[in-house]
C-alpha positions in Angstrom: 96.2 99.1 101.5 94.4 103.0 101.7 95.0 105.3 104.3 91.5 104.7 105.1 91.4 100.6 105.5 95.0 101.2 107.9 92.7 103.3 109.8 90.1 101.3 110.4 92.0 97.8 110.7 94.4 99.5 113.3 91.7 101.4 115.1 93.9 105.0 114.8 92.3 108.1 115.8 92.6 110.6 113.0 93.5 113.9 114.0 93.0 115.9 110.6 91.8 115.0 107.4 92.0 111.3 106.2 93.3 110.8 102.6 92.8 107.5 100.5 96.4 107.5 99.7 98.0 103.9 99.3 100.8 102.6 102.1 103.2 100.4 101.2 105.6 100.2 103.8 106.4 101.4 107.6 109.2 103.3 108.9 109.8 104.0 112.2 112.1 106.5 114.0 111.7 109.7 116.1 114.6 111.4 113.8 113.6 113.4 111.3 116.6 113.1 109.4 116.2 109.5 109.5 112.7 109.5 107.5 114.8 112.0 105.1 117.2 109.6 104.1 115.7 106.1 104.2 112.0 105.8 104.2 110.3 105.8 100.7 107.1 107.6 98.9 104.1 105.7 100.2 105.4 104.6 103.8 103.6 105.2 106.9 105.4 106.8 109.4 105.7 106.1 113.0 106.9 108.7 115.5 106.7 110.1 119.0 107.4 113.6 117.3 104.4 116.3 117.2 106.4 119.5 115.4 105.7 120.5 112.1 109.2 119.4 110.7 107.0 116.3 110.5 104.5 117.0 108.0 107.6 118.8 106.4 109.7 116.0 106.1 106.7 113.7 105.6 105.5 116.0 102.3 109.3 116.0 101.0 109.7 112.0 101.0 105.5 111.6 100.1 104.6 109.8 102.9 100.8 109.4 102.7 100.0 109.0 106.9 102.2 109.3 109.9 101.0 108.0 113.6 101.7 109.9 116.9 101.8 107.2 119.6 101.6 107.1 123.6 99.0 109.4 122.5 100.8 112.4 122.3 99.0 115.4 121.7 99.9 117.3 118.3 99.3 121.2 118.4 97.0 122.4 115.7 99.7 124.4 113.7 101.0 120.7 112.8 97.9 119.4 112.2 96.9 122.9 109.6 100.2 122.5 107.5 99.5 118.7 107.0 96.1 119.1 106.3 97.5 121.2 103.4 99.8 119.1 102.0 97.4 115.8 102.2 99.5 114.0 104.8 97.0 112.3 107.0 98.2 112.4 111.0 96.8 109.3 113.4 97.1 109.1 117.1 97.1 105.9 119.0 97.7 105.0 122.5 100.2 102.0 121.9 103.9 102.7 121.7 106.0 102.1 118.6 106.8 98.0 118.8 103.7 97.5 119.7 102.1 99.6 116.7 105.0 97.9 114.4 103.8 94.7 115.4 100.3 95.8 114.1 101.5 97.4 111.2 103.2 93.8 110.1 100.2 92.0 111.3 98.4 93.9 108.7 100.8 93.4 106.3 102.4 96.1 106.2 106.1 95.8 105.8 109.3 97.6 107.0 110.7 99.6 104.8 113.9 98.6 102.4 
């Protein structure tokens, strides 16, 4: 699955510009040294984090999309750097289980 068909089958607001990058898995965690160590090129990520260590972290590991949820706001300077490195940033309004349950819904799977 694209960047593009997550978006529109999961109803995410993007917040930058959407790439057409493919996903094939989630990870989830608010710890940035978490996505660091165990998620894997081509995973979404799922956060409540807004910083720019994000889209760091997110360009290092080449995670394609990462979604914001309880529709936190992400300042501009994050959404800038991602924009150029290509990592697409979502907002949603649902927290992370319920976003995770989406995610596998749409078959998207975990990561591992």
């Amino acid at each position: 699955m694209t960047v593009k068909e997550l978006q529109s089958k999961l109803k995410l607001k993007p917040l930058n510009d959407v790439n057409d990058k493919e996903i094939e898995g989630a990870f989830i965690s608010d710890m940035v040294s978490d996505v660091m160590a165990g998620a894997q090129p081509g995973n979404v990520w799922v956060t409540v984090q807004t910083h720019k260590n994000i889209i760091a972290a997110a360009n290092l590991v080449d995670i394609p999309a990462i979604i914001v949820v309880r529709n936190k706001q992400v300042p501009e300077d994050t959404l800038q750097m991602a924009d150029r490195v290509g990592v697409t940033v979502f907002n949603t309004d649902l927290d992370s289980y319920s976003i995770a349950i989406k995610l596998y819904e749409a078959g998207i799977k975990p990561a591992g």
